[in-house]
TIMI-988049 format. One line per field, with one value per residue (C-alpha): residue number from 1; x, y, z. Coordinates in nm, 3 decimals, padded with zeros to 5 digits. Layout:
pos (NUM|...)
x (X|...)
y (Y|...)
z (Z|...)
END
This chain:
pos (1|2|3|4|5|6|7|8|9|10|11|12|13|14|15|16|17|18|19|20|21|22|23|24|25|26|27|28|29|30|31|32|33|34|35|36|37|38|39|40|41|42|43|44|45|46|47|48|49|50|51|52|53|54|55|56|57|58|59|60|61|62|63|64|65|66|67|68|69|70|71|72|73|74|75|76|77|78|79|80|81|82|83|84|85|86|87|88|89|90|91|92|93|94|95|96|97|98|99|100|101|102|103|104|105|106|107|108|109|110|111|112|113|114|115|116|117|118|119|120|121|122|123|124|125|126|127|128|129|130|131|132|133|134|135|136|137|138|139|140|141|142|143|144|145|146|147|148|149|150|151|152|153|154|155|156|157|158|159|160|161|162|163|164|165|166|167|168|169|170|171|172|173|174|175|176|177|178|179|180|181|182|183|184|185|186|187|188|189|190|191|192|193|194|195|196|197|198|199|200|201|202|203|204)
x (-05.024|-04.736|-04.650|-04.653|-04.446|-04.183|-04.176|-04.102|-03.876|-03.674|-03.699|-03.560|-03.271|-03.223|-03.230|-02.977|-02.714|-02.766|-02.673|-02.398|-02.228|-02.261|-02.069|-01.829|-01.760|-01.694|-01.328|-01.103|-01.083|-00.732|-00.404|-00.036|00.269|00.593|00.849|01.268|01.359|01.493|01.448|01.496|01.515|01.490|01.665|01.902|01.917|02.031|01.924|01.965|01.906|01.763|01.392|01.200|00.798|00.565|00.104|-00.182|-00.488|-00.853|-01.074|-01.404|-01.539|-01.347|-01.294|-01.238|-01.019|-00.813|-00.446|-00.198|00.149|00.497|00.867|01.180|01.440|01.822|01.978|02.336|02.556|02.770|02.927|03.035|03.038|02.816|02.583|02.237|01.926|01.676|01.286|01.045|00.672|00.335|-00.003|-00.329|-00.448|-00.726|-00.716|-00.859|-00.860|-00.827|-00.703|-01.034|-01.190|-00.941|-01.080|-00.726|-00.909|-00.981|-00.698|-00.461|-00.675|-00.638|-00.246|-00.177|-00.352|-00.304|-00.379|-00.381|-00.333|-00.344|-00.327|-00.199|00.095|00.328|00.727|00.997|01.332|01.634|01.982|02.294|02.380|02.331|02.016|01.638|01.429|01.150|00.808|00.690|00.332|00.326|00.097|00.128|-00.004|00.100|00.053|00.129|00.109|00.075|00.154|-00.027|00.181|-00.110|-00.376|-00.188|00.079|00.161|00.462|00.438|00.643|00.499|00.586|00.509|00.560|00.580|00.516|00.662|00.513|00.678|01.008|01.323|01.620|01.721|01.769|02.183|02.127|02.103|01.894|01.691|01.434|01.027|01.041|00.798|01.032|00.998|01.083|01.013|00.996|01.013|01.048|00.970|00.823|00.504|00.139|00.010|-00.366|-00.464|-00.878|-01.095|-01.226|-01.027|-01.117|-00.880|-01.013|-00.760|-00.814|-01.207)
y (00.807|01.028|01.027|00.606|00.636|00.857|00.644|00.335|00.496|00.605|00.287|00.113|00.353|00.321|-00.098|-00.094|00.157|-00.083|-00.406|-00.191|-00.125|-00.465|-00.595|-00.341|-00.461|-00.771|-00.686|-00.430|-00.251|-00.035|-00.139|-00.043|-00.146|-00.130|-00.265|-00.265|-00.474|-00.333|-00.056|-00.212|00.058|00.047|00.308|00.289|-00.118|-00.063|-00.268|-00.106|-00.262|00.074|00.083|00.138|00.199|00.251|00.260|00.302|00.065|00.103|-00.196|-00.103|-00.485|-00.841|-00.772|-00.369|-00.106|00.171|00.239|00.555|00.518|00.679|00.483|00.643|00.513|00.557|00.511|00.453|00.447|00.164|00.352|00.628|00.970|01.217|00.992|00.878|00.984|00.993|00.977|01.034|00.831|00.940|00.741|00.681|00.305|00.073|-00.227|-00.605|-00.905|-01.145|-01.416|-01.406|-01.505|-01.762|-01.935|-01.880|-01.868|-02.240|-02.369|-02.271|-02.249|-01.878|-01.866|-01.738|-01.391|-01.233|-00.900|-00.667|-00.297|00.024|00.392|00.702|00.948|01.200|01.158|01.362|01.277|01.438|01.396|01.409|01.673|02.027|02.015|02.089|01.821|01.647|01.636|01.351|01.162|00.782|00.473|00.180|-00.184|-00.433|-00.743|-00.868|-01.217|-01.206|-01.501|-01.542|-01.483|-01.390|-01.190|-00.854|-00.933|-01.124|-01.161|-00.979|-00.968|-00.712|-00.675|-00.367|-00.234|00.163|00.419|00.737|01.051|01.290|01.221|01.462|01.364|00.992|00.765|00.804|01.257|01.283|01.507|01.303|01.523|01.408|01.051|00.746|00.593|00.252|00.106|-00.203|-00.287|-00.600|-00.576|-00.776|-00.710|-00.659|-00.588|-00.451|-00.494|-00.264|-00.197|-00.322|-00.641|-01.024|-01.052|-00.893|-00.779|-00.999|-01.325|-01.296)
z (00.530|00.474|00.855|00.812|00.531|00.704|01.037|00.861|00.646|00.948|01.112|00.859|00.812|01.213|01.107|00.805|01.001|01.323|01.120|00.917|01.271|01.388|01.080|01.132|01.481|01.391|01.328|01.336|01.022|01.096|01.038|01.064|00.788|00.796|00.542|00.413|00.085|-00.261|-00.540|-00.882|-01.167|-01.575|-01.792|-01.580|-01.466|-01.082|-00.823|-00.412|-00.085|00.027|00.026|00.366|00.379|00.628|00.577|00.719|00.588|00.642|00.555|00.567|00.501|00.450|00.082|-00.013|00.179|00.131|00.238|00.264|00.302|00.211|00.073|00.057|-00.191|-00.237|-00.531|-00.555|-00.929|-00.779|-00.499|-00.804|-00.597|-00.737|-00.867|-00.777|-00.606|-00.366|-00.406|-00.115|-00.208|-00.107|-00.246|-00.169|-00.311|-00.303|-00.127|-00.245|-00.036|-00.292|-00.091|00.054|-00.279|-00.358|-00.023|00.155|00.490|00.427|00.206|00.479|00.795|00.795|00.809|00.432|00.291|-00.042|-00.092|-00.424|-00.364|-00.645|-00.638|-00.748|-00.558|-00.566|-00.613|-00.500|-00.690|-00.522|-00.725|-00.593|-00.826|-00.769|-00.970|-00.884|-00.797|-01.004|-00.870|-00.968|-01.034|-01.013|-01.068|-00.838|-00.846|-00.630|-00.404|-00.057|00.086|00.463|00.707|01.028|01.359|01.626|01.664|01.627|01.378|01.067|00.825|00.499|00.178|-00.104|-00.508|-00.578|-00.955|-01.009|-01.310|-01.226|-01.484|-01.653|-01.494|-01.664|-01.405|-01.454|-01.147|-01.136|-01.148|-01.536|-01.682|-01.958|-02.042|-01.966|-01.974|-01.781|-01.487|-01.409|-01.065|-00.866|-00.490|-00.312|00.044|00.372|00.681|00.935|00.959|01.296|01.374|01.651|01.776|02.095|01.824|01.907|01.500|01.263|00.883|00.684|00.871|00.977)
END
């Protein structure tokens, strides 16, 4: 009986991982990003046109994935020398396809996605004083709305707000003491889907 029991325990095992690698070959699940739009900071208000970001996203079904990537800001005080800074970005976030549950596939015949994205990091803030840096931890929430191009690429433009913890040197090299940072990013630019599948995760 045991013996029974153990055979058809494996062979259902053997079943579920079989039809768990089928679905997964459906599509490929890995993804490149790369993006350039703005910084805008609070406490101080500046606004720069120097934000640049690259990821890497796995999707391991048609709704949940996960993504790392890395940003790199610069901050200018208006052109003022001697004031600013630079932060470097790490995270690791979660991944939802909600445009999937909105029935985008179908509303727009697969040409619009929407995609909501959250994590933790770390932050490097550099001044352009002679000052040490801040090592920084942040909170980020986001989305991106992708446009179709073909079966590798597609057009994306992300909002992407930031929380950055325990913060002491301002944005424009002041030293503020421990204080919550707030930034946004909105930036343009492209998805690359690269595997052996024709079917890509955001648009299968």
């Amino acid at each position: 009986m045991k013996k029974t029991i153990t055979i058809l325990a494996l062979a259902l095992t053997t079943q579920a991982f079989s039809q768990l690698s089928v679905t997964r070959n459906r599509f490929n699940q890995f993804s490149f990003e790369a993006e350039y739009g703005l910084t805008y900071t609070r406490n101080p208000t500046q606004t720069s046109f120097k934000h640049s970001g690259i990821g890497f996203r796995y999707m391991a079904n048609e709704y949940w994935g996960v993504k790392f990537d890395y940003a790199h800001d610069r901050i200018d005080d208006n052109g003022t020398p001697g004031t600013g800074s630079i932060l470097d970005r790490a995270s690791v976030q979660a991944v939802y396809n909600i445009g999937r549950v909105l029935n985008f596939r179908e509303l727009t015949n697969s040409t619009v996605g929407l995609l909501l994205h959250s994590g933790v990091g770390y932050t490097r803030l550099n001044p352009f004083e002679e000052r040490d840096y801040d090592n920084i931890g942040n909170f980020i929430i986001g989305g991106t709305v992708q446009l179709y191009i073909n079966d590798s690429f597609a057009l994306r433009g992300d909002l992407s707000g930031i929380l950055n913890f325990r913060q002491q040197n301002s944005f424009y090299s002041e030293y503020n003491g421990t204080y919550t940072g707030k930034m946004l990013n909105a930036s343009i630019g492209l998805t690359y889907y690269f595997g052996r599948n024709k079917n890509r995760s955001d648009w299968w």
